[in-house]
N, C-alpha and C positions, 0 to 999 in steps of 0.2 A: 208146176210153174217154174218156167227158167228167169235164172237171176243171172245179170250184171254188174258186180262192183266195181266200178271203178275206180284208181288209187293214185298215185306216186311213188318215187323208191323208196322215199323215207319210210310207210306206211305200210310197204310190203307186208312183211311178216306179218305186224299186227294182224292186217287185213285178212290173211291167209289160216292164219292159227285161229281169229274169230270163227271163219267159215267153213273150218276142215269137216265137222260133222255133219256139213247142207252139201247132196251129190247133187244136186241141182243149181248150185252157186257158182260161176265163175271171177276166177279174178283177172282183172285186165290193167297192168302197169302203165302209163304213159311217161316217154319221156320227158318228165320231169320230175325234180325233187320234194314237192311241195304241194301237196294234192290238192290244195286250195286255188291253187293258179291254170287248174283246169278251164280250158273253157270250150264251148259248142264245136267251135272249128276244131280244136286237136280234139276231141271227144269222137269225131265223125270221121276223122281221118285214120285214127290208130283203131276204131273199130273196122271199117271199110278194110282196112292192107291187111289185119288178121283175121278177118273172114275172107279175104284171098289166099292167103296165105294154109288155112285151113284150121288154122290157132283156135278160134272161134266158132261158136253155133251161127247157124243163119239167122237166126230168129231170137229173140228174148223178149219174155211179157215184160217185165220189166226190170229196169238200168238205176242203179244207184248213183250218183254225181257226190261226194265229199257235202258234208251240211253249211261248208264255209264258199263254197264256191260263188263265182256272182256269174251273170250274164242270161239270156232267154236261151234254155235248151227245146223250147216247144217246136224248133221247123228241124231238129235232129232227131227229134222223136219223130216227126211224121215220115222223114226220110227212111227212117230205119224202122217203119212200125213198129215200135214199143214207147211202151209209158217210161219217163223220164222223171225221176224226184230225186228231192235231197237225203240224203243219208242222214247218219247223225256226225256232231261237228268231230267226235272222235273216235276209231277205228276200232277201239276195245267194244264200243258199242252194237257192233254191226250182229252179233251174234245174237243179242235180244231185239234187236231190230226185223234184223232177216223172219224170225219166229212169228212175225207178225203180217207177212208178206198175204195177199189176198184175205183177208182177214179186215183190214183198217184201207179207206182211201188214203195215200200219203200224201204231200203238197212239195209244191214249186216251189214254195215260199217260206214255208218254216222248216228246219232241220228236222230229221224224222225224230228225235230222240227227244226233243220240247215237244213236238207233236204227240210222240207217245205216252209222254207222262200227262198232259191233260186228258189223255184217251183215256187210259188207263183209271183215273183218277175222276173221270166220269163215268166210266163204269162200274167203279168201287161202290160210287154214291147212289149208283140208280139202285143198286143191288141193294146196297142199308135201306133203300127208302122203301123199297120191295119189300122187302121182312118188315119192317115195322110198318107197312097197311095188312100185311096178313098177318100178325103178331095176334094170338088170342091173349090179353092182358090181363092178369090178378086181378087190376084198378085200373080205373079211368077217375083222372083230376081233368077235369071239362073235359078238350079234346087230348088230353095228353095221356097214352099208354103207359104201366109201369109193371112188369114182369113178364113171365109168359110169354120170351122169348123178343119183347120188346128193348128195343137199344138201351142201357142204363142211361137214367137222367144224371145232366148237370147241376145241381143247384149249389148257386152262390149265394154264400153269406153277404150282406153289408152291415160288415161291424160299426157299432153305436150308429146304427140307421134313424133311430129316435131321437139323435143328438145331431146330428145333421143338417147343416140348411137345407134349404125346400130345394134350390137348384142344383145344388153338390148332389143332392142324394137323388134329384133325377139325371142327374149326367153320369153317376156312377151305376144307377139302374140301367141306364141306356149302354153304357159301356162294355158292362158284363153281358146284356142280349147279347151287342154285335159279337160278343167275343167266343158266343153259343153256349151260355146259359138256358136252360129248360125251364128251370125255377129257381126265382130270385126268394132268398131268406133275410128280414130284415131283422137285423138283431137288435133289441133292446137292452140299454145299457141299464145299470146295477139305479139309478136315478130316476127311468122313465118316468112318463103319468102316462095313465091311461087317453089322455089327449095328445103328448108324442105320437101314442103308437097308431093312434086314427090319423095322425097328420099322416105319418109315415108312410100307412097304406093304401091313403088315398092317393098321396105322391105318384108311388109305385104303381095303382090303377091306371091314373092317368096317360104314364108313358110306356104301358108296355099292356100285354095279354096274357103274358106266361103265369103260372100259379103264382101265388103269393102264403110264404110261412112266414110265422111270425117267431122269434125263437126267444122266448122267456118260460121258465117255469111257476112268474107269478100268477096266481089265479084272476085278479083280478084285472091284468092288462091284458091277458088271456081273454078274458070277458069280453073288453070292447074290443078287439080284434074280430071275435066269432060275431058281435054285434053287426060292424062295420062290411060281415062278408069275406073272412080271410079264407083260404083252401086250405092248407094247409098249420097245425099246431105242433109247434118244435119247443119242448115237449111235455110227455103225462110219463108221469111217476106215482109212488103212493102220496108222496108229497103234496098232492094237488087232485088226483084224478075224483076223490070224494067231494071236492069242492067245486069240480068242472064239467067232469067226464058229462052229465047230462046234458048240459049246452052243447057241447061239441057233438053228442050223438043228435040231438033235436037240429042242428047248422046243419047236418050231411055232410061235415066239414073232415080231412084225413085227420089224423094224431099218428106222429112217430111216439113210438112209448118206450120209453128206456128202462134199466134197471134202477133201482136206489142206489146213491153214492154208495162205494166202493165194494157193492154187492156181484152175486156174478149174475150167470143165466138164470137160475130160481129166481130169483128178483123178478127179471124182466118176464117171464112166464105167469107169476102170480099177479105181475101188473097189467100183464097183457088180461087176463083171467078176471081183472077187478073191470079195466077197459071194456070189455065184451058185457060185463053183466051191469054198466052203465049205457047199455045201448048202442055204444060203438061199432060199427060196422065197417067203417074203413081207415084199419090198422097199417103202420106201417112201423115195423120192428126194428131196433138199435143196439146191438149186444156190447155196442162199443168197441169203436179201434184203439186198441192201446197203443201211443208213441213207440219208437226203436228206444232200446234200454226198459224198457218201463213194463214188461210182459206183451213183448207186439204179436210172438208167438203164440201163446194162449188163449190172447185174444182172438187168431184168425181160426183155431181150434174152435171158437167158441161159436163162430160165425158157421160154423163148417156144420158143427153137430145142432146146432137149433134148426138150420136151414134141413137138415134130413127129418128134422123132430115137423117144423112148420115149414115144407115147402110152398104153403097158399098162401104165407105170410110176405108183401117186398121187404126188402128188407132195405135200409140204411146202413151206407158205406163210408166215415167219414174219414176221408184221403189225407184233407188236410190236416190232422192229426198226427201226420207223419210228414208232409213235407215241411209243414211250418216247423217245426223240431228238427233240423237234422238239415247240415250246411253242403246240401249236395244242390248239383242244379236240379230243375222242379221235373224237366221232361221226362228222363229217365224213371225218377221215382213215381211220378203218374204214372207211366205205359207200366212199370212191373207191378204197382199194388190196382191197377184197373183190372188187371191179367188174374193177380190174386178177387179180385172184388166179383169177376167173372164167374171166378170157379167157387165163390162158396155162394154164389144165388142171388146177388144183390141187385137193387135194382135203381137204388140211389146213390150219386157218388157226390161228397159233400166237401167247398172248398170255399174258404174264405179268400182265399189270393190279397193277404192282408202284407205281411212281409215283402219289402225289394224284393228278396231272391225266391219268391214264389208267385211274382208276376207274369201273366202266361198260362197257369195252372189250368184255369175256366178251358180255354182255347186248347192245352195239352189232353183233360180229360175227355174234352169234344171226341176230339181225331181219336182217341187210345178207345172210347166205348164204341166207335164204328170200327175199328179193327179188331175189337173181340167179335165185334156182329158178324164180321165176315169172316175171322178166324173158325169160330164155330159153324158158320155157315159151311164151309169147305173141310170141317174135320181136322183142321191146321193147325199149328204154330203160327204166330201171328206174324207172320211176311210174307214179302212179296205179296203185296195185297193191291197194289194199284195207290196206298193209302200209305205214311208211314210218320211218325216223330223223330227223324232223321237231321238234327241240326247242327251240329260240327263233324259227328264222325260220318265218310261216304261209306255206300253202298259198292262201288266201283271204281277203283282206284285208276287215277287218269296217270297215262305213261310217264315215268321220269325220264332226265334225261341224263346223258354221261357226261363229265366234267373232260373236255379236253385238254391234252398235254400242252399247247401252249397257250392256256388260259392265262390273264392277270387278274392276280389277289387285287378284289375294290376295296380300296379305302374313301373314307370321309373326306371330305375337304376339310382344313383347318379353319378358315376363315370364314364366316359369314356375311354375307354383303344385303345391305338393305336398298330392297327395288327402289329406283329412283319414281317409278311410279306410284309406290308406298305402298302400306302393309292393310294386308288382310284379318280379320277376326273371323273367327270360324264358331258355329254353334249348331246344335239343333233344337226342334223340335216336337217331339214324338207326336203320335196319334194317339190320345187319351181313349178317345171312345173306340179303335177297335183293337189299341195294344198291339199294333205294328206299324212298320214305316211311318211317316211324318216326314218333315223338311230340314233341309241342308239348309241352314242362313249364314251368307258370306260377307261381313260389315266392311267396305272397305271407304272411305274419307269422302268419296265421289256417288258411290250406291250401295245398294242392300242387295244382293241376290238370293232368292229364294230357287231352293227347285229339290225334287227327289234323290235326284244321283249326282253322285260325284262328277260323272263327265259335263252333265247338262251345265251344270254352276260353273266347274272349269274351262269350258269353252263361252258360256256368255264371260267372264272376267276378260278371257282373252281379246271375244269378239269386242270388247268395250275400249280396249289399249289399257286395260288396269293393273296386266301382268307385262314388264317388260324384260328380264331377265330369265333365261332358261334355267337357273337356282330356283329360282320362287316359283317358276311353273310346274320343277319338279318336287316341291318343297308343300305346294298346294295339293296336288296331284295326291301327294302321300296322305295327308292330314285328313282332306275330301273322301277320300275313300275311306279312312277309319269312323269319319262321323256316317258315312253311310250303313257299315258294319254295324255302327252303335244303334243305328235305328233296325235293321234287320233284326237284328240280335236282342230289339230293346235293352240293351246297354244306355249307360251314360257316357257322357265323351267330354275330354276335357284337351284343348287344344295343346300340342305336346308329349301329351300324356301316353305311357305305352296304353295300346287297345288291351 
């Protein structure tokens, strides 16, 4: 297939150094400096004189146009039979772009590089959902797979679920689905009654399908749990399993089985061993993650060698164990202990997303157990997967630029002046039930504007005469964008405030 790029001077090199290793790639400069301000007529014109000229092939299947250009290239593709689309908006890009050339339809209309990340990133998805319909699975909880090569499950906790109003605790059920929860864990506080915990579940019945655990080690709220129809018991120890274990095996119901306080793997193996010989038949094992500081290496040792001892065992992987301890952001530490949770056989990854700064978690483990599915699936290290938890630091660094010599050092203004049109209050938002985005509200004396992004809110203020000074438009401008940030990011934001 022959390719046409086409560029500006500023752009050159880039352009050239993306596509050195494609012999089928041409690059075509037009005069001018701003490859954005291409358009149809000089695209047809500076093709035409260097295919006179002999610069040029005759032919190209297909022409790349800058992803920022505007204007209809459709009567310079028919002129020139070849296909016409947009590039990506930045010239670093062209090289993972061009890689996908007959391969992907490109478009008119979106920039190749937005287009290929949703491409991409639908094909990541089809591929997980691929494996886990052909996943032979340990267990089945209703329809839901768990080993055997099935995606590791989500399941979230909702701490004092028992203690809860009836709406809080379905808004917080409802929030953790969207945020792709597999199985929701309602935890019963140190207080329950065995009538909490039937509220609790039938709450959770009502608004959702996903399994349902219940996580107490009392037996007897244990009891009306398995009564009521739970899937799920979190958990059997010796503590309890003489006084339970037969209900739960008569329910058909799972049990994670853990060890005895402060016991190690013999614990959990003689519990599991008491478990089985109460009629137990769908086990799922807990060796326990120990926090950072507190033996987190031993413990993954511990996970590593049961899993060779009972590979027919799923096993439970409790994540948040380590991020709720430990003051790093949550992304990271989900993607490396998922990566860990992968490799010693797990098939549960367990996360209360109870703490601020482990809000997200649910949503981080989502994405991080379909990037092991496809890690494994292709043999890999987990990237470049179509898929990724990429959220401050890039993939791709976009070109800098050089500071010219007769630049001027900016300074602040000193004074501040108040619009005569009067002031704004700025707030947001969030999206409780899916833990991202939410709205911009911009209070100002005359209206309220709501809206998602910074420019939408900034140009109705405008379009209303409610900014009258170029200070406050750029003063909005700055602020609007940091509450936007703050909901991207689920941050809080506080007006003035550094982000």
């Amino acid at each position: 297939m022959n390719i046409l790029v086409a560029t500006g001077h500023l752009a050159e090199q880039t352009v050239r150094l993306a596509v050195r290793s494609r012999p089928k790639v041409d690059v075509l400069v037009l005069d001018t400096d701003v490859a954005a301000f291409i358009t149809p007529r000089r695209l047809l014109t500076a093709i035409q004189e260097q295919q006179a000229s002999g610069d040029l092939s005759d032919t190209y299947d297909l022409i790349f146009v800058p992803g920022l250009v505007s204007g209809n290239f459709s009567n310079v593709a028919k002129e020139l039979g070849s296909e016409i689309y947009l590039g990506p908006k930045h010239a670093y890009d062209l090289e993972y772009i061009v890689s996908f050339a007959g391969k992907v339809d490109f478009s008119t209309i979106i920039p190749a590089c937005e287009l290929l990340t949703n491409v991409r990133r639908d094909m990541a998805l089809d591929t997980v959902h691929k494996i886990e319909t052909n996943a032979n699975a340990l267990m089945h909880i209703g329809q839901m797979k768990l080993g055997g090569g099935a995606r590791m499950k989500v399941m979230a906790e909702v701490v004092d679920a028992t203690g809860l109003d009836t709406n809080v605790l379905s808004e917080r059920i409802i929030s953790f689905i969207n945020k792709g929860a597999d199985i929701i864990d309602l935890g019963a506080s140190l207080n329950a009654t065995p009538d909490d915990v039937e509220r609790a579940i039938k709450t959770a019945r009502k608004v959702s399908s996903v399994p349902i655990s219940i996580d107490t080690l009392d037996p007897v709220l244990l009891k009306r749990a398995l009564n009521i129809g739970v899937d799920i018991v979190l958990s059997l120890n010796s503590s309890n399993i003489n006084q339970i274990g037969r209900m739960v095996a008569d329910s058909g119901a799972s049990a994670v089985v853990i060890p005895d306080t402060g016991a190690g793997v013999e614990s959990l193996i003689d519990n599991i061993k008491a478990a089985e010989e109460a009629g137990i038949m769908r086990i799922i094992a807990d060796p326990v993650l120990d926090p950072i500081g507190h033996g987190i290496a031993v413990s993954i040792v511990r996970y590593h060698e049961f899993n060779q001892k009972f590979s027919d065992i799923p096993l439970f992987f409790g994540v948040g164990n380590v991020t709720e301890l430990i003051d790093a952001d949550s992304a990271g530490v989900n993607a490396a202990f998922c990566g860990i949770a992968a490799d010693v056989g797990a098939s549960i990854l367990f996360t209360p997303e109870f703490s601020n700064k482990t809000q997200g978690s649910i949503h981080e483990l989502k994405i991080a157990s379909e990037m092991m599915v496809l890690a494994n699936e292709r043999d890999s290290s987990p990237k470049d997967l179509g898929i990724d938890l990429l959220i401050m630091n890039e993939k791709r660094r976009r070109e800098d630029s050089t500071i010219p010599a007769d630049a001027i050092d900016a300074k602040e203004a000193d004074l501040w002046r108040v619009d005569p049109a009067g002031c704004v209050k700025i707030g947001i938002s969030p999206d409780l039930s899916s833990g991202t985005g939410g709205k911009i509200i911009a209070r100002h004396k005359e209206a309220c504007i709501v809206g998602e992004t910074a420019g939408e809110v900034l140009d109705t203020l405008i379009d209303m005469k409610l900014v009258s000074t170029l200070g406050h438009a750029g003063y909005l401008g700055r602020e609007l964008k940091k509450a936007e940030l703050a909901l991207q990011f689920n941050r809080s934001y506080a007006q003035d405030d550094e982000f």
